[in-house]
PDB file of N, CA, C and O in Angstrom, chain B, residues numbered from 101:
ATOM      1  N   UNK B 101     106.994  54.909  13.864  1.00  0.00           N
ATOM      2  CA  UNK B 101     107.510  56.249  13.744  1.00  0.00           C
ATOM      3  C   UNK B 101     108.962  56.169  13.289  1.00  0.00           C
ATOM      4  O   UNK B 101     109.730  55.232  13.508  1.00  0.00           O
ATOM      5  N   UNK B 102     109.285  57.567  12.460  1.00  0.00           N
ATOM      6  CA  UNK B 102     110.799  57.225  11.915  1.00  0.00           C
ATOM      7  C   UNK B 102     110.946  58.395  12.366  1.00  0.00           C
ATOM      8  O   UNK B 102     110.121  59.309  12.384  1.00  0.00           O
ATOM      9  N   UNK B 103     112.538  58.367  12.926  1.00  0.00           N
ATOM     10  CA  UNK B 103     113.266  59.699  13.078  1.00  0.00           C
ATOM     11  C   UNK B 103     114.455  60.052  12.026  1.00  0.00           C
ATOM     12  O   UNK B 103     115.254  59.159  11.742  1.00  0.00           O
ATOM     13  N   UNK B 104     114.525  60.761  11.706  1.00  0.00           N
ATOM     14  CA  UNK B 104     116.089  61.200  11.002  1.00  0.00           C
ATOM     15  C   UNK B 104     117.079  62.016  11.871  1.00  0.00           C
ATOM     16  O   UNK B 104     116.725  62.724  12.814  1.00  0.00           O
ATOM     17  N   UNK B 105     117.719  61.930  11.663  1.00  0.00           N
ATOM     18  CA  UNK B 105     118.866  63.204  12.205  1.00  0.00           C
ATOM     19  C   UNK B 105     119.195  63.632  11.136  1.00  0.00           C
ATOM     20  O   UNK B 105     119.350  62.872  10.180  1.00  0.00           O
ATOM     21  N   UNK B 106     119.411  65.179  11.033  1.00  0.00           N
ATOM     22  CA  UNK B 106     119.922  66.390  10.086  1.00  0.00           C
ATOM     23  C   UNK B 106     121.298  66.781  10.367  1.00  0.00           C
ATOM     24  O   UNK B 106     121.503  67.845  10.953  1.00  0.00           O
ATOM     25  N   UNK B 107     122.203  66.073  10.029  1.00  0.00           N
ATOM     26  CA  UNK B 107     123.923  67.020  10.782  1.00  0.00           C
ATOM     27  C   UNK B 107     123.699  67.620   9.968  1.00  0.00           C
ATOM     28  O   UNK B 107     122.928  67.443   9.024  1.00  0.00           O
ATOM     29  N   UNK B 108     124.898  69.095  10.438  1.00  0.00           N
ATOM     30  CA  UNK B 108     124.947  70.021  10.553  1.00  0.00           C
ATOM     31  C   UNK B 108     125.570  70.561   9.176  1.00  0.00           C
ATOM     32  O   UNK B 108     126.328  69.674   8.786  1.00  0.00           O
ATOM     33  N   UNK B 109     125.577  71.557   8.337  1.00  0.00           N
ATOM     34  CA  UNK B 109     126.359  72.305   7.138  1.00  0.00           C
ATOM     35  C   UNK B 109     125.758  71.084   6.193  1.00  0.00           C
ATOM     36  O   UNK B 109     126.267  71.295   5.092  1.00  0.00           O
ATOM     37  N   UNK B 110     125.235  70.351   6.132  1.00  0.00           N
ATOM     38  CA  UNK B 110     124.672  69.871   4.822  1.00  0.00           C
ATOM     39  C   UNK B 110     122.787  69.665   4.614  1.00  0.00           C
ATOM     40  O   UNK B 110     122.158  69.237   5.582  1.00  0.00           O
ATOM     41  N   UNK B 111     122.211  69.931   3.598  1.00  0.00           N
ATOM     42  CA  UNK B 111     120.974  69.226   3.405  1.00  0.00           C
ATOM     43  C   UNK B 111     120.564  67.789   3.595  1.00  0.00           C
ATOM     44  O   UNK B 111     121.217  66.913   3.029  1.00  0.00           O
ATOM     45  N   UNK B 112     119.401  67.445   4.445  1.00  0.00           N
ATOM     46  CA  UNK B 112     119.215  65.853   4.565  1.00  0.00           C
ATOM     47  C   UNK B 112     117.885  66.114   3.832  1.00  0.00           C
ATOM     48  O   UNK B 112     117.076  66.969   4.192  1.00  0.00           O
ATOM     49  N   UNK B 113     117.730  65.286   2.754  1.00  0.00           N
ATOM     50  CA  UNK B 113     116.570  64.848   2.438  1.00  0.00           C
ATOM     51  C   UNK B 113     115.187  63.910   3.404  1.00  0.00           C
ATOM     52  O   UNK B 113     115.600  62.983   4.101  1.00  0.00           O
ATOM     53  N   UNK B 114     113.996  64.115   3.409  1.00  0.00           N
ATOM     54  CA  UNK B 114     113.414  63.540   4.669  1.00  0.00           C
ATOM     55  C   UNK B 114     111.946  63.328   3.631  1.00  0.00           C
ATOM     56  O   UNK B 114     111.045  64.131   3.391  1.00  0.00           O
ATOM     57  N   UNK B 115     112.155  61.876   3.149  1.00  0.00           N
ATOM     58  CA  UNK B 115     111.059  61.559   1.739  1.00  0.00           C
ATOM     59  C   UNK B 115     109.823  62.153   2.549  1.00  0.00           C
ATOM     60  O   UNK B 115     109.738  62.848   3.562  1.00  0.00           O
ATOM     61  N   UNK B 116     109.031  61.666   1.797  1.00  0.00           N
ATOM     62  CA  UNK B 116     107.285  61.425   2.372  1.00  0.00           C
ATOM     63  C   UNK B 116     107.092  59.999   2.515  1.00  0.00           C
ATOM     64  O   UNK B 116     107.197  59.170   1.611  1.00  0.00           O
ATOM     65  N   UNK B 117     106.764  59.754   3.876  1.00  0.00           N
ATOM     66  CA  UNK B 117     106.551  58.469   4.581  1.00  0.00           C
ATOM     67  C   UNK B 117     105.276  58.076   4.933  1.00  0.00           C
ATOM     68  O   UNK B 117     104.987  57.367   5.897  1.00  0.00           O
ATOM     69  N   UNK B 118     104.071  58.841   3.643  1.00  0.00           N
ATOM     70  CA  UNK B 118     103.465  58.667   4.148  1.00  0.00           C
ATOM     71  C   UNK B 118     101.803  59.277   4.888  1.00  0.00           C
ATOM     72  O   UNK B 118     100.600  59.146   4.664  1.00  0.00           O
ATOM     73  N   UNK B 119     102.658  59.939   5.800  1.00  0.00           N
ATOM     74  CA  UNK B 119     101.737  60.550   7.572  1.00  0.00           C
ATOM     75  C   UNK B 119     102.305  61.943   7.489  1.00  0.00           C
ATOM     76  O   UNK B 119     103.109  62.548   6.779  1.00  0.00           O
ATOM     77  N   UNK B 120     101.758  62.114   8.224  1.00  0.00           N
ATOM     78  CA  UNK B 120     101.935  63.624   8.469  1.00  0.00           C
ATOM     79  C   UNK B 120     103.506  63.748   9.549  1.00  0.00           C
ATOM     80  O   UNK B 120     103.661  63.225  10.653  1.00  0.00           O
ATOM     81  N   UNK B 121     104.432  64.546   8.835  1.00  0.00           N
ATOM     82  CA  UNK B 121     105.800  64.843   9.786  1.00  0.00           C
ATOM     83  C   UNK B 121     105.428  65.734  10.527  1.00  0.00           C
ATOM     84  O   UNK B 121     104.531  66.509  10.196  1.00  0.00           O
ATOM     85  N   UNK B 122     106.273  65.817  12.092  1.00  0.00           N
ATOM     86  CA  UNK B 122     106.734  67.095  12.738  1.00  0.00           C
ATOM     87  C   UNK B 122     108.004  67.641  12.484  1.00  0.00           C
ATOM     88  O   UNK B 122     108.368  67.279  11.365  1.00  0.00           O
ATOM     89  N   UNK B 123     108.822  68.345  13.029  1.00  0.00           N
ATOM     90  CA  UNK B 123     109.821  68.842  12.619  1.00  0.00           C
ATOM     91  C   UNK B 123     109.805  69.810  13.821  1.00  0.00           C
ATOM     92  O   UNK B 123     109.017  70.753  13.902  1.00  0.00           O
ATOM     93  N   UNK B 124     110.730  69.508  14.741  1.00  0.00           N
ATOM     94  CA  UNK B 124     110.611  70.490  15.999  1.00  0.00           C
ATOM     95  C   UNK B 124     112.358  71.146  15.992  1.00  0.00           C
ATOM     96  O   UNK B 124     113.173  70.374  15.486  1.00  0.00           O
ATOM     97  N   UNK B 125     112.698  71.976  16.317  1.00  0.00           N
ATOM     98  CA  UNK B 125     113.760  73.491  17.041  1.00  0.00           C
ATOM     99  C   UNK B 125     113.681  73.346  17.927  1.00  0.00           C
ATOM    100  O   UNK B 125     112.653  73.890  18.329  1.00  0.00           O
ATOM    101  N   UNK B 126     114.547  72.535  19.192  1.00  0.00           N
ATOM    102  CA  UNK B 126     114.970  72.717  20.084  1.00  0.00           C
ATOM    103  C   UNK B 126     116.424  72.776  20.109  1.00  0.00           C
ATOM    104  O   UNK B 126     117.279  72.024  19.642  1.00  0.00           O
ATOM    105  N   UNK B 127     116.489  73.872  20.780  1.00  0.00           N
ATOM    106  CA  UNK B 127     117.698  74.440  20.938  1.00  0.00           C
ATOM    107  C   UNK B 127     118.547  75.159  19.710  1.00  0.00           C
ATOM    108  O   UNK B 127     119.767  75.319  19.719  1.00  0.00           O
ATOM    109  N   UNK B 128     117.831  75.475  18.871  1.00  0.00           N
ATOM    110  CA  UNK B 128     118.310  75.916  17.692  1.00  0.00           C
ATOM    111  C   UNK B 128     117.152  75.682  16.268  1.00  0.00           C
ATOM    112  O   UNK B 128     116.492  74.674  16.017  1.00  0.00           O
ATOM    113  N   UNK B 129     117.199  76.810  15.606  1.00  0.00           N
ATOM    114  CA  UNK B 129     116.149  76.861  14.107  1.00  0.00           C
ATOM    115  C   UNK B 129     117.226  76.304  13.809  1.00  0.00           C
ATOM    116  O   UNK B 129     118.323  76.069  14.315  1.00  0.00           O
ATOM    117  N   UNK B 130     116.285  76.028  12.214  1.00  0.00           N
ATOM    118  CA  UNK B 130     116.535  75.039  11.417  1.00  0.00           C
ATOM    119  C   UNK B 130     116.420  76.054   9.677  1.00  0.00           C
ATOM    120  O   UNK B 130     116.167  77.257   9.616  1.00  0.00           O
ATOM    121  N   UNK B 131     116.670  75.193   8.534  1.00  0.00           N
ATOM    122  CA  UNK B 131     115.576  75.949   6.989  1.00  0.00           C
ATOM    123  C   UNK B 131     115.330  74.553   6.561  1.00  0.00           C
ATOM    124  O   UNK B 131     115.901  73.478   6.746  1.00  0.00           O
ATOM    125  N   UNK B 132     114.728  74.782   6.196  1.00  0.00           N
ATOM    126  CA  UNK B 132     113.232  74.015   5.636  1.00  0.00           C
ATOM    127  C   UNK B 132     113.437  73.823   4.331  1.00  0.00           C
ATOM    128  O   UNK B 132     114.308  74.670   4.132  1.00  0.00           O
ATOM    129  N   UNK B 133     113.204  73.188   3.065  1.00  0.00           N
ATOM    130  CA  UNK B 133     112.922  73.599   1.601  1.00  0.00           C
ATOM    131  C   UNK B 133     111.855  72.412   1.403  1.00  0.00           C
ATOM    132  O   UNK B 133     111.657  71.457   2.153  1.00  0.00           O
ATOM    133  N   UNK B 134     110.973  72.857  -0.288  1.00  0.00           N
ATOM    134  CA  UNK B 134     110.493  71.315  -0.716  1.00  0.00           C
ATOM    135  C   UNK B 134     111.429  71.592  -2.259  1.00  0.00           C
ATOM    136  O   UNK B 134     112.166  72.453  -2.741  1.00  0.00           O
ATOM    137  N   UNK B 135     111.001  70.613  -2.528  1.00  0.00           N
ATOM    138  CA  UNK B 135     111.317  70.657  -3.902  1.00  0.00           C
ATOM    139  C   UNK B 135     112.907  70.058  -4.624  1.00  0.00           C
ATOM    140  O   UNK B 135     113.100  68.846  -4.714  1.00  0.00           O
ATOM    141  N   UNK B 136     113.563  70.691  -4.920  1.00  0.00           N
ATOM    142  CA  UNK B 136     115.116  70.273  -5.433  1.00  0.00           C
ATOM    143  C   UNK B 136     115.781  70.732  -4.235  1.00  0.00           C
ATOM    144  O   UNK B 136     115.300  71.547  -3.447  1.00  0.00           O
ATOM    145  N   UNK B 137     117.112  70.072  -4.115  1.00  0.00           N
ATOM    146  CA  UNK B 137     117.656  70.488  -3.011  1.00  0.00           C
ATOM    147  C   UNK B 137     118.769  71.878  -2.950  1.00  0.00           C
ATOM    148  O   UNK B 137     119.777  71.916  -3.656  1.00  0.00           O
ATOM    149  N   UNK B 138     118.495  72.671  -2.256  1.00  0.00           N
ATOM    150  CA  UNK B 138     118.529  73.979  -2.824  1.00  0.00           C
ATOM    151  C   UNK B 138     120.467  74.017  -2.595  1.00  0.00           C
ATOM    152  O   UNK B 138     121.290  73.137  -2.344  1.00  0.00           O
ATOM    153  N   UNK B 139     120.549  75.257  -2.797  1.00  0.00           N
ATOM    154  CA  UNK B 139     122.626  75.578  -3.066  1.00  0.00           C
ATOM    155  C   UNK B 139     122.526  75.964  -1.791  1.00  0.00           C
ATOM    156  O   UNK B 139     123.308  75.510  -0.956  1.00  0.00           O
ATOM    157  N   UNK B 140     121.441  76.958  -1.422  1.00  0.00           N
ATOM    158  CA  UNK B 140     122.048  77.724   0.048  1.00  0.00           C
ATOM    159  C   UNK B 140     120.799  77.778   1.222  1.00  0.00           C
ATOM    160  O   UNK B 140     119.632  77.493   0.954  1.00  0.00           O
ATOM    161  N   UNK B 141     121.207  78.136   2.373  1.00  0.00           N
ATOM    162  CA  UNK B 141     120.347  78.027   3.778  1.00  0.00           C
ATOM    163  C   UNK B 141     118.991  79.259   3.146  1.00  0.00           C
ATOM    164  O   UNK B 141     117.770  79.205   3.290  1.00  0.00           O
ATOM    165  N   UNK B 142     119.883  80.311   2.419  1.00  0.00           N
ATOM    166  CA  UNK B 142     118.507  81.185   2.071  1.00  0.00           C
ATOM    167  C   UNK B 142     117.282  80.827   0.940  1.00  0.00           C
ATOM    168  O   UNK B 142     116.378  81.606   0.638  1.00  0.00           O
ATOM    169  N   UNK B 143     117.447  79.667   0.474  1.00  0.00           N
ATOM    170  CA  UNK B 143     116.650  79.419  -0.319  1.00  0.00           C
ATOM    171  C   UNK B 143     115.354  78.543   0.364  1.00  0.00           C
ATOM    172  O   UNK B 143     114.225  78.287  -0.055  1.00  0.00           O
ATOM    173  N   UNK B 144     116.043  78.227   1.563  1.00  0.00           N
ATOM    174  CA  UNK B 144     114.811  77.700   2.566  1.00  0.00           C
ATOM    175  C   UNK B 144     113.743  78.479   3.508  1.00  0.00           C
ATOM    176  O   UNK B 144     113.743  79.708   3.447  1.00  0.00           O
ATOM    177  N   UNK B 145     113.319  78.174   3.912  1.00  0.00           N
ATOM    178  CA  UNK B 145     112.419  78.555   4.918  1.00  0.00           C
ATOM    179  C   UNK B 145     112.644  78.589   6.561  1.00  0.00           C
ATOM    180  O   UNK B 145     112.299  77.568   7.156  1.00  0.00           O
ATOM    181  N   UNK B 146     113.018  79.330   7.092  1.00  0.00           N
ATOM    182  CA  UNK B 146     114.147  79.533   7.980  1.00  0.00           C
ATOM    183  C   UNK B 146     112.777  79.398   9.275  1.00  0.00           C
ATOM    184  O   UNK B 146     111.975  80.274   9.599  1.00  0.00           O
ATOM    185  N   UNK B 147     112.911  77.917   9.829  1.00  0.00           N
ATOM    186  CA  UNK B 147     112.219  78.149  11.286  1.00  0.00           C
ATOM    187  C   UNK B 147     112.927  78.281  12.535  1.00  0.00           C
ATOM    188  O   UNK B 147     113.901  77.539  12.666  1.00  0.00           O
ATOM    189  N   UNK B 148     112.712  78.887  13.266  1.00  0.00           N
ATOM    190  CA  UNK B 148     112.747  79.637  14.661  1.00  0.00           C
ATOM    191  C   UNK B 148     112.867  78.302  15.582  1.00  0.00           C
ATOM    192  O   UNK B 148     112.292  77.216  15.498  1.00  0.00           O
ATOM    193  N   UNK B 149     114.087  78.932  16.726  1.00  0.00           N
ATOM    194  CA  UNK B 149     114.648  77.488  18.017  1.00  0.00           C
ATOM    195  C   UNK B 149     113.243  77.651  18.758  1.00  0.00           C
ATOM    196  O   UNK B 149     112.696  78.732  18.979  1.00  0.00           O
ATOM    197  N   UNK B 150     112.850  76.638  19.035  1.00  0.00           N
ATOM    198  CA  UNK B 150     111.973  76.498  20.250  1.00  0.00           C
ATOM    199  C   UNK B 150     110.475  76.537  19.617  1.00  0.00           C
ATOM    200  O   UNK B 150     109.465  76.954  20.183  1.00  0.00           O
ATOM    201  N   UNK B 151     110.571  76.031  18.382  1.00  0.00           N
ATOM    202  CA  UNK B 151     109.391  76.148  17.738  1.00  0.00           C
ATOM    203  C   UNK B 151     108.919  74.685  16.677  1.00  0.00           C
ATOM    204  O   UNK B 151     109.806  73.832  16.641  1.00  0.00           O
ATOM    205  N   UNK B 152     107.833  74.406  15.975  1.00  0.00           N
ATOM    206  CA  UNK B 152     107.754  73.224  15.415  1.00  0.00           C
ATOM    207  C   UNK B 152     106.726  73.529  14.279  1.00  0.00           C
ATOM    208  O   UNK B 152     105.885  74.403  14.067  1.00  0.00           O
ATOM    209  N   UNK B 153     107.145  72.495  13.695  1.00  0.00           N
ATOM    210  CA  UNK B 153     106.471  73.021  12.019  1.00  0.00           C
ATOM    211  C   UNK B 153     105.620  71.414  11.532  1.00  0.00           C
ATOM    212  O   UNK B 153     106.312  70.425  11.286  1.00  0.00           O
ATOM    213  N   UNK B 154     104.267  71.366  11.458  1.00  0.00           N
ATOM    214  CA  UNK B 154     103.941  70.048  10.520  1.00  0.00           C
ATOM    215  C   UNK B 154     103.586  69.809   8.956  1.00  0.00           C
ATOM    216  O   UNK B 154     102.615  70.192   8.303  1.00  0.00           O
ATOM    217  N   UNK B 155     104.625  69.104   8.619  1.00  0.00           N
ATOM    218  CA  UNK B 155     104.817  68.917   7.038  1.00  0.00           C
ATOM    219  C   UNK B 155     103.444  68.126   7.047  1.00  0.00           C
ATOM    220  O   UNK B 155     103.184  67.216   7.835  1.00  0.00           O
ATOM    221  N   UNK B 156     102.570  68.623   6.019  1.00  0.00           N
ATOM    222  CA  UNK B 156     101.477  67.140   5.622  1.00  0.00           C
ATOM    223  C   UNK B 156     102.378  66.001   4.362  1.00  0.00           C
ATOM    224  O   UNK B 156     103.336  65.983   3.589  1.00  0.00           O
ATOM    225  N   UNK B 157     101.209  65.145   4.889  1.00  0.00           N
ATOM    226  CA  UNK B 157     101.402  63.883   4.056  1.00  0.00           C
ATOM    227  C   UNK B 157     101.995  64.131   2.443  1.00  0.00           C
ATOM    228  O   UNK B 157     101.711  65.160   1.828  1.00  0.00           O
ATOM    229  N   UNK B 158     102.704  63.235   1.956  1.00  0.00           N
ATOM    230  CA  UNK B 158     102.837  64.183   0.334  1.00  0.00           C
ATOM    231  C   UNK B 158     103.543  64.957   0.257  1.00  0.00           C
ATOM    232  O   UNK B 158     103.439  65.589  -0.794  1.00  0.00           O
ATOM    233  N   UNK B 159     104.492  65.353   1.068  1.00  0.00           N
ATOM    234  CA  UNK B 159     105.394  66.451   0.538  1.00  0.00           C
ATOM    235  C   UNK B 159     106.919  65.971   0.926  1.00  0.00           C
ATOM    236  O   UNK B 159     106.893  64.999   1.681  1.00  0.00           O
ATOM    237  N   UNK B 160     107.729  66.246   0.719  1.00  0.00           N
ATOM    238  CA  UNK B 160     109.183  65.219   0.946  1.00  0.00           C
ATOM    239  C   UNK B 160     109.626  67.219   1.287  1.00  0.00           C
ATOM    240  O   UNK B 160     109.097  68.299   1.023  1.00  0.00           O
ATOM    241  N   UNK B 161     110.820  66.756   1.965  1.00  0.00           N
ATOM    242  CA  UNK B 161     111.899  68.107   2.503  1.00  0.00           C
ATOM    243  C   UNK B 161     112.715  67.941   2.451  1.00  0.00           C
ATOM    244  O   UNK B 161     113.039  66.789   2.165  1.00  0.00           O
ATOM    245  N   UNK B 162     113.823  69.027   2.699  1.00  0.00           N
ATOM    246  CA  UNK B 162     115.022  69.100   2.532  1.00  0.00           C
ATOM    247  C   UNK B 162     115.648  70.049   3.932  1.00  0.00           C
ATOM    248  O   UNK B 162     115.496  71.261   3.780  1.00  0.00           O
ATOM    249  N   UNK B 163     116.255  69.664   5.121  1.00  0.00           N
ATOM    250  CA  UNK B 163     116.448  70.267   5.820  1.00  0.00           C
ATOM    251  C   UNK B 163     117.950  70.772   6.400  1.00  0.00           C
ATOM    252  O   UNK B 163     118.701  70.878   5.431  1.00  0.00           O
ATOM    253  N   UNK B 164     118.321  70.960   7.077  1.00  0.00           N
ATOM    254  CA  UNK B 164     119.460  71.854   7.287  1.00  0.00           C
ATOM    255  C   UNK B 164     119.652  72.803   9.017  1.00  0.00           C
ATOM    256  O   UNK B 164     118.958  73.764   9.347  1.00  0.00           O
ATOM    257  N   UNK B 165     120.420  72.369   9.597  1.00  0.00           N
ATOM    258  CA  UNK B 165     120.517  73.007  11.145  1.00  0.00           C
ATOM    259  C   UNK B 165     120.357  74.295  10.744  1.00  0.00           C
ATOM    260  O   UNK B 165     119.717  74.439   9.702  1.00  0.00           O
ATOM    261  N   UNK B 166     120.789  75.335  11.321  1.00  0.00           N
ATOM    262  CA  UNK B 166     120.982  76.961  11.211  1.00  0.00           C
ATOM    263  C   UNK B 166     122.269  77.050  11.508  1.00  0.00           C
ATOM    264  O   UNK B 166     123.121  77.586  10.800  1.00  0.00           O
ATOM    265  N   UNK B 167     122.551  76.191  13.239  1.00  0.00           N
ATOM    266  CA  UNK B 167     123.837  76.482  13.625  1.00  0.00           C
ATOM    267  C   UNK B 167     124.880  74.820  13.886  1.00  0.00           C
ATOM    268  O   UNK B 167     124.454  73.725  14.249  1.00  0.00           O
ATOM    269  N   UNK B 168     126.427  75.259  13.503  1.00  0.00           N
ATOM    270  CA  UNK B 168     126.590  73.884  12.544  1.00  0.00           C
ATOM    271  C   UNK B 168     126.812  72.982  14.012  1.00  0.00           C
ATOM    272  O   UNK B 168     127.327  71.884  13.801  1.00  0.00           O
ATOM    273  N   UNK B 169     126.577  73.207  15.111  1.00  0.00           N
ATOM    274  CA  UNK B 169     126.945  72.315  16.363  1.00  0.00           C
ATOM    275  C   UNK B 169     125.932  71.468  16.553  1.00  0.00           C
ATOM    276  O   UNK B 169     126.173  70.340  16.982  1.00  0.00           O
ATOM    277  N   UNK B 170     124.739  71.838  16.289  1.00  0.00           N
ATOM    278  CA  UNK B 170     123.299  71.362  16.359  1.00  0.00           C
ATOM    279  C   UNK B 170     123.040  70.205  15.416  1.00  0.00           C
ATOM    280  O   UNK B 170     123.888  69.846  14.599  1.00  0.00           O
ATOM    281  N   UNK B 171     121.629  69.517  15.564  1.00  0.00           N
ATOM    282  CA  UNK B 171     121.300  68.880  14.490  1.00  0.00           C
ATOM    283  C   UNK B 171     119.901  68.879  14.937  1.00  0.00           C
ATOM    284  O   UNK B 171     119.493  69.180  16.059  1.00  0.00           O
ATOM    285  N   UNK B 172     119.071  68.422  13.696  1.00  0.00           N
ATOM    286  CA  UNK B 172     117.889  68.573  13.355  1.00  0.00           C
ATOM    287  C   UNK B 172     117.397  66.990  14.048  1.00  0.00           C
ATOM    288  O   UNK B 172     118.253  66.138  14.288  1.00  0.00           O
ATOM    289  N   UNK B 173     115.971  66.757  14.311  1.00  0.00           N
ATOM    290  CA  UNK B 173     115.133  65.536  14.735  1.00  0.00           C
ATOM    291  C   UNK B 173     113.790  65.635  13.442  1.00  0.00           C
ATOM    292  O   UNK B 173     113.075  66.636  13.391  1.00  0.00           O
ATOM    293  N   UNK B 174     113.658  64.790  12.742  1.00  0.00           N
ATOM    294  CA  UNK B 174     112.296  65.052  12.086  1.00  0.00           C
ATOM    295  C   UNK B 174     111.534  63.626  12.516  1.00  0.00           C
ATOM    296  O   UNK B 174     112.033  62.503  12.585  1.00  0.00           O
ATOM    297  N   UNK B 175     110.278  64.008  12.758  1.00  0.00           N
ATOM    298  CA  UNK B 175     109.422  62.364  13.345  1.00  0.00           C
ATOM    299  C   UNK B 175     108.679  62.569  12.338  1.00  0.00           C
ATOM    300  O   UNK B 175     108.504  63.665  11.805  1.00  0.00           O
ATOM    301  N   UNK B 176     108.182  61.508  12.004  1.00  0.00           N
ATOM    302  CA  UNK B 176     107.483  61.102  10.828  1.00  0.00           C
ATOM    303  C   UNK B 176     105.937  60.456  10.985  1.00  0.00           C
ATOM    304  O   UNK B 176     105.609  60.655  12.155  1.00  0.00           O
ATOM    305  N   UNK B 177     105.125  59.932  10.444  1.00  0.00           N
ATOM    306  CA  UNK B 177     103.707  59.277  10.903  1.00  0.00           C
ATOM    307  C   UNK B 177     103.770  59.754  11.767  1.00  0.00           C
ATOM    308  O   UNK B 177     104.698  59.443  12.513  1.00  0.00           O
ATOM    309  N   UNK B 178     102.821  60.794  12.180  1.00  0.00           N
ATOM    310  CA  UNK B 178     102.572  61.623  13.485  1.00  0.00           C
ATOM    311  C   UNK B 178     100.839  61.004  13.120  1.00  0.00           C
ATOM    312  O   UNK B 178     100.211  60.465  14.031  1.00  0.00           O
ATOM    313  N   UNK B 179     100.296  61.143  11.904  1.00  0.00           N
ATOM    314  CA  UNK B 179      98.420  61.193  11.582  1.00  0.00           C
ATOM    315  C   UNK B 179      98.415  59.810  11.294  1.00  0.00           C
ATOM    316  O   UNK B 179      97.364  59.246  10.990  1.00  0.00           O
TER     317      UNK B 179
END
């Protein structure tokens, strides 16, 4: 299993490793993107604190805290 950390006010890229990712909000949402790495938080997909999202296999992200004290956890090979 791989973890990343997401600090805060910038995009972390989080390839495809693979397996299927989680991507969990504790204590704070997160935005989401695929694709190019976007200019702003609204071009993502804005998930909710206390909640969790699974990327399938094949898709690479681009993620981003909500709030800049926080940081993001993404686990990776979950399948």
């Amino acid at each position: 299993m791989a973890v990343t950390i997401c600090p805060p006010g910038v995009w972390t890229l989080i390839p495809d490793t693979g397996g299927d990712m989680l991507l969990e909000a504790r204590g704070t949402g997160f935005y989401v993107a695929t694709g190019t790495q976007p200019a702003t938080p609204a071009e993502g997909y804005a998930q909710a604190a206390m909640t969790s999202r699974v990327i399938p296999a094949g898709i690479a992200v681009w993620v981003q805290p909500a709030q800049p004290i926080k940081y993001v956890r993404a686990y990776s090979n979950l399948g």
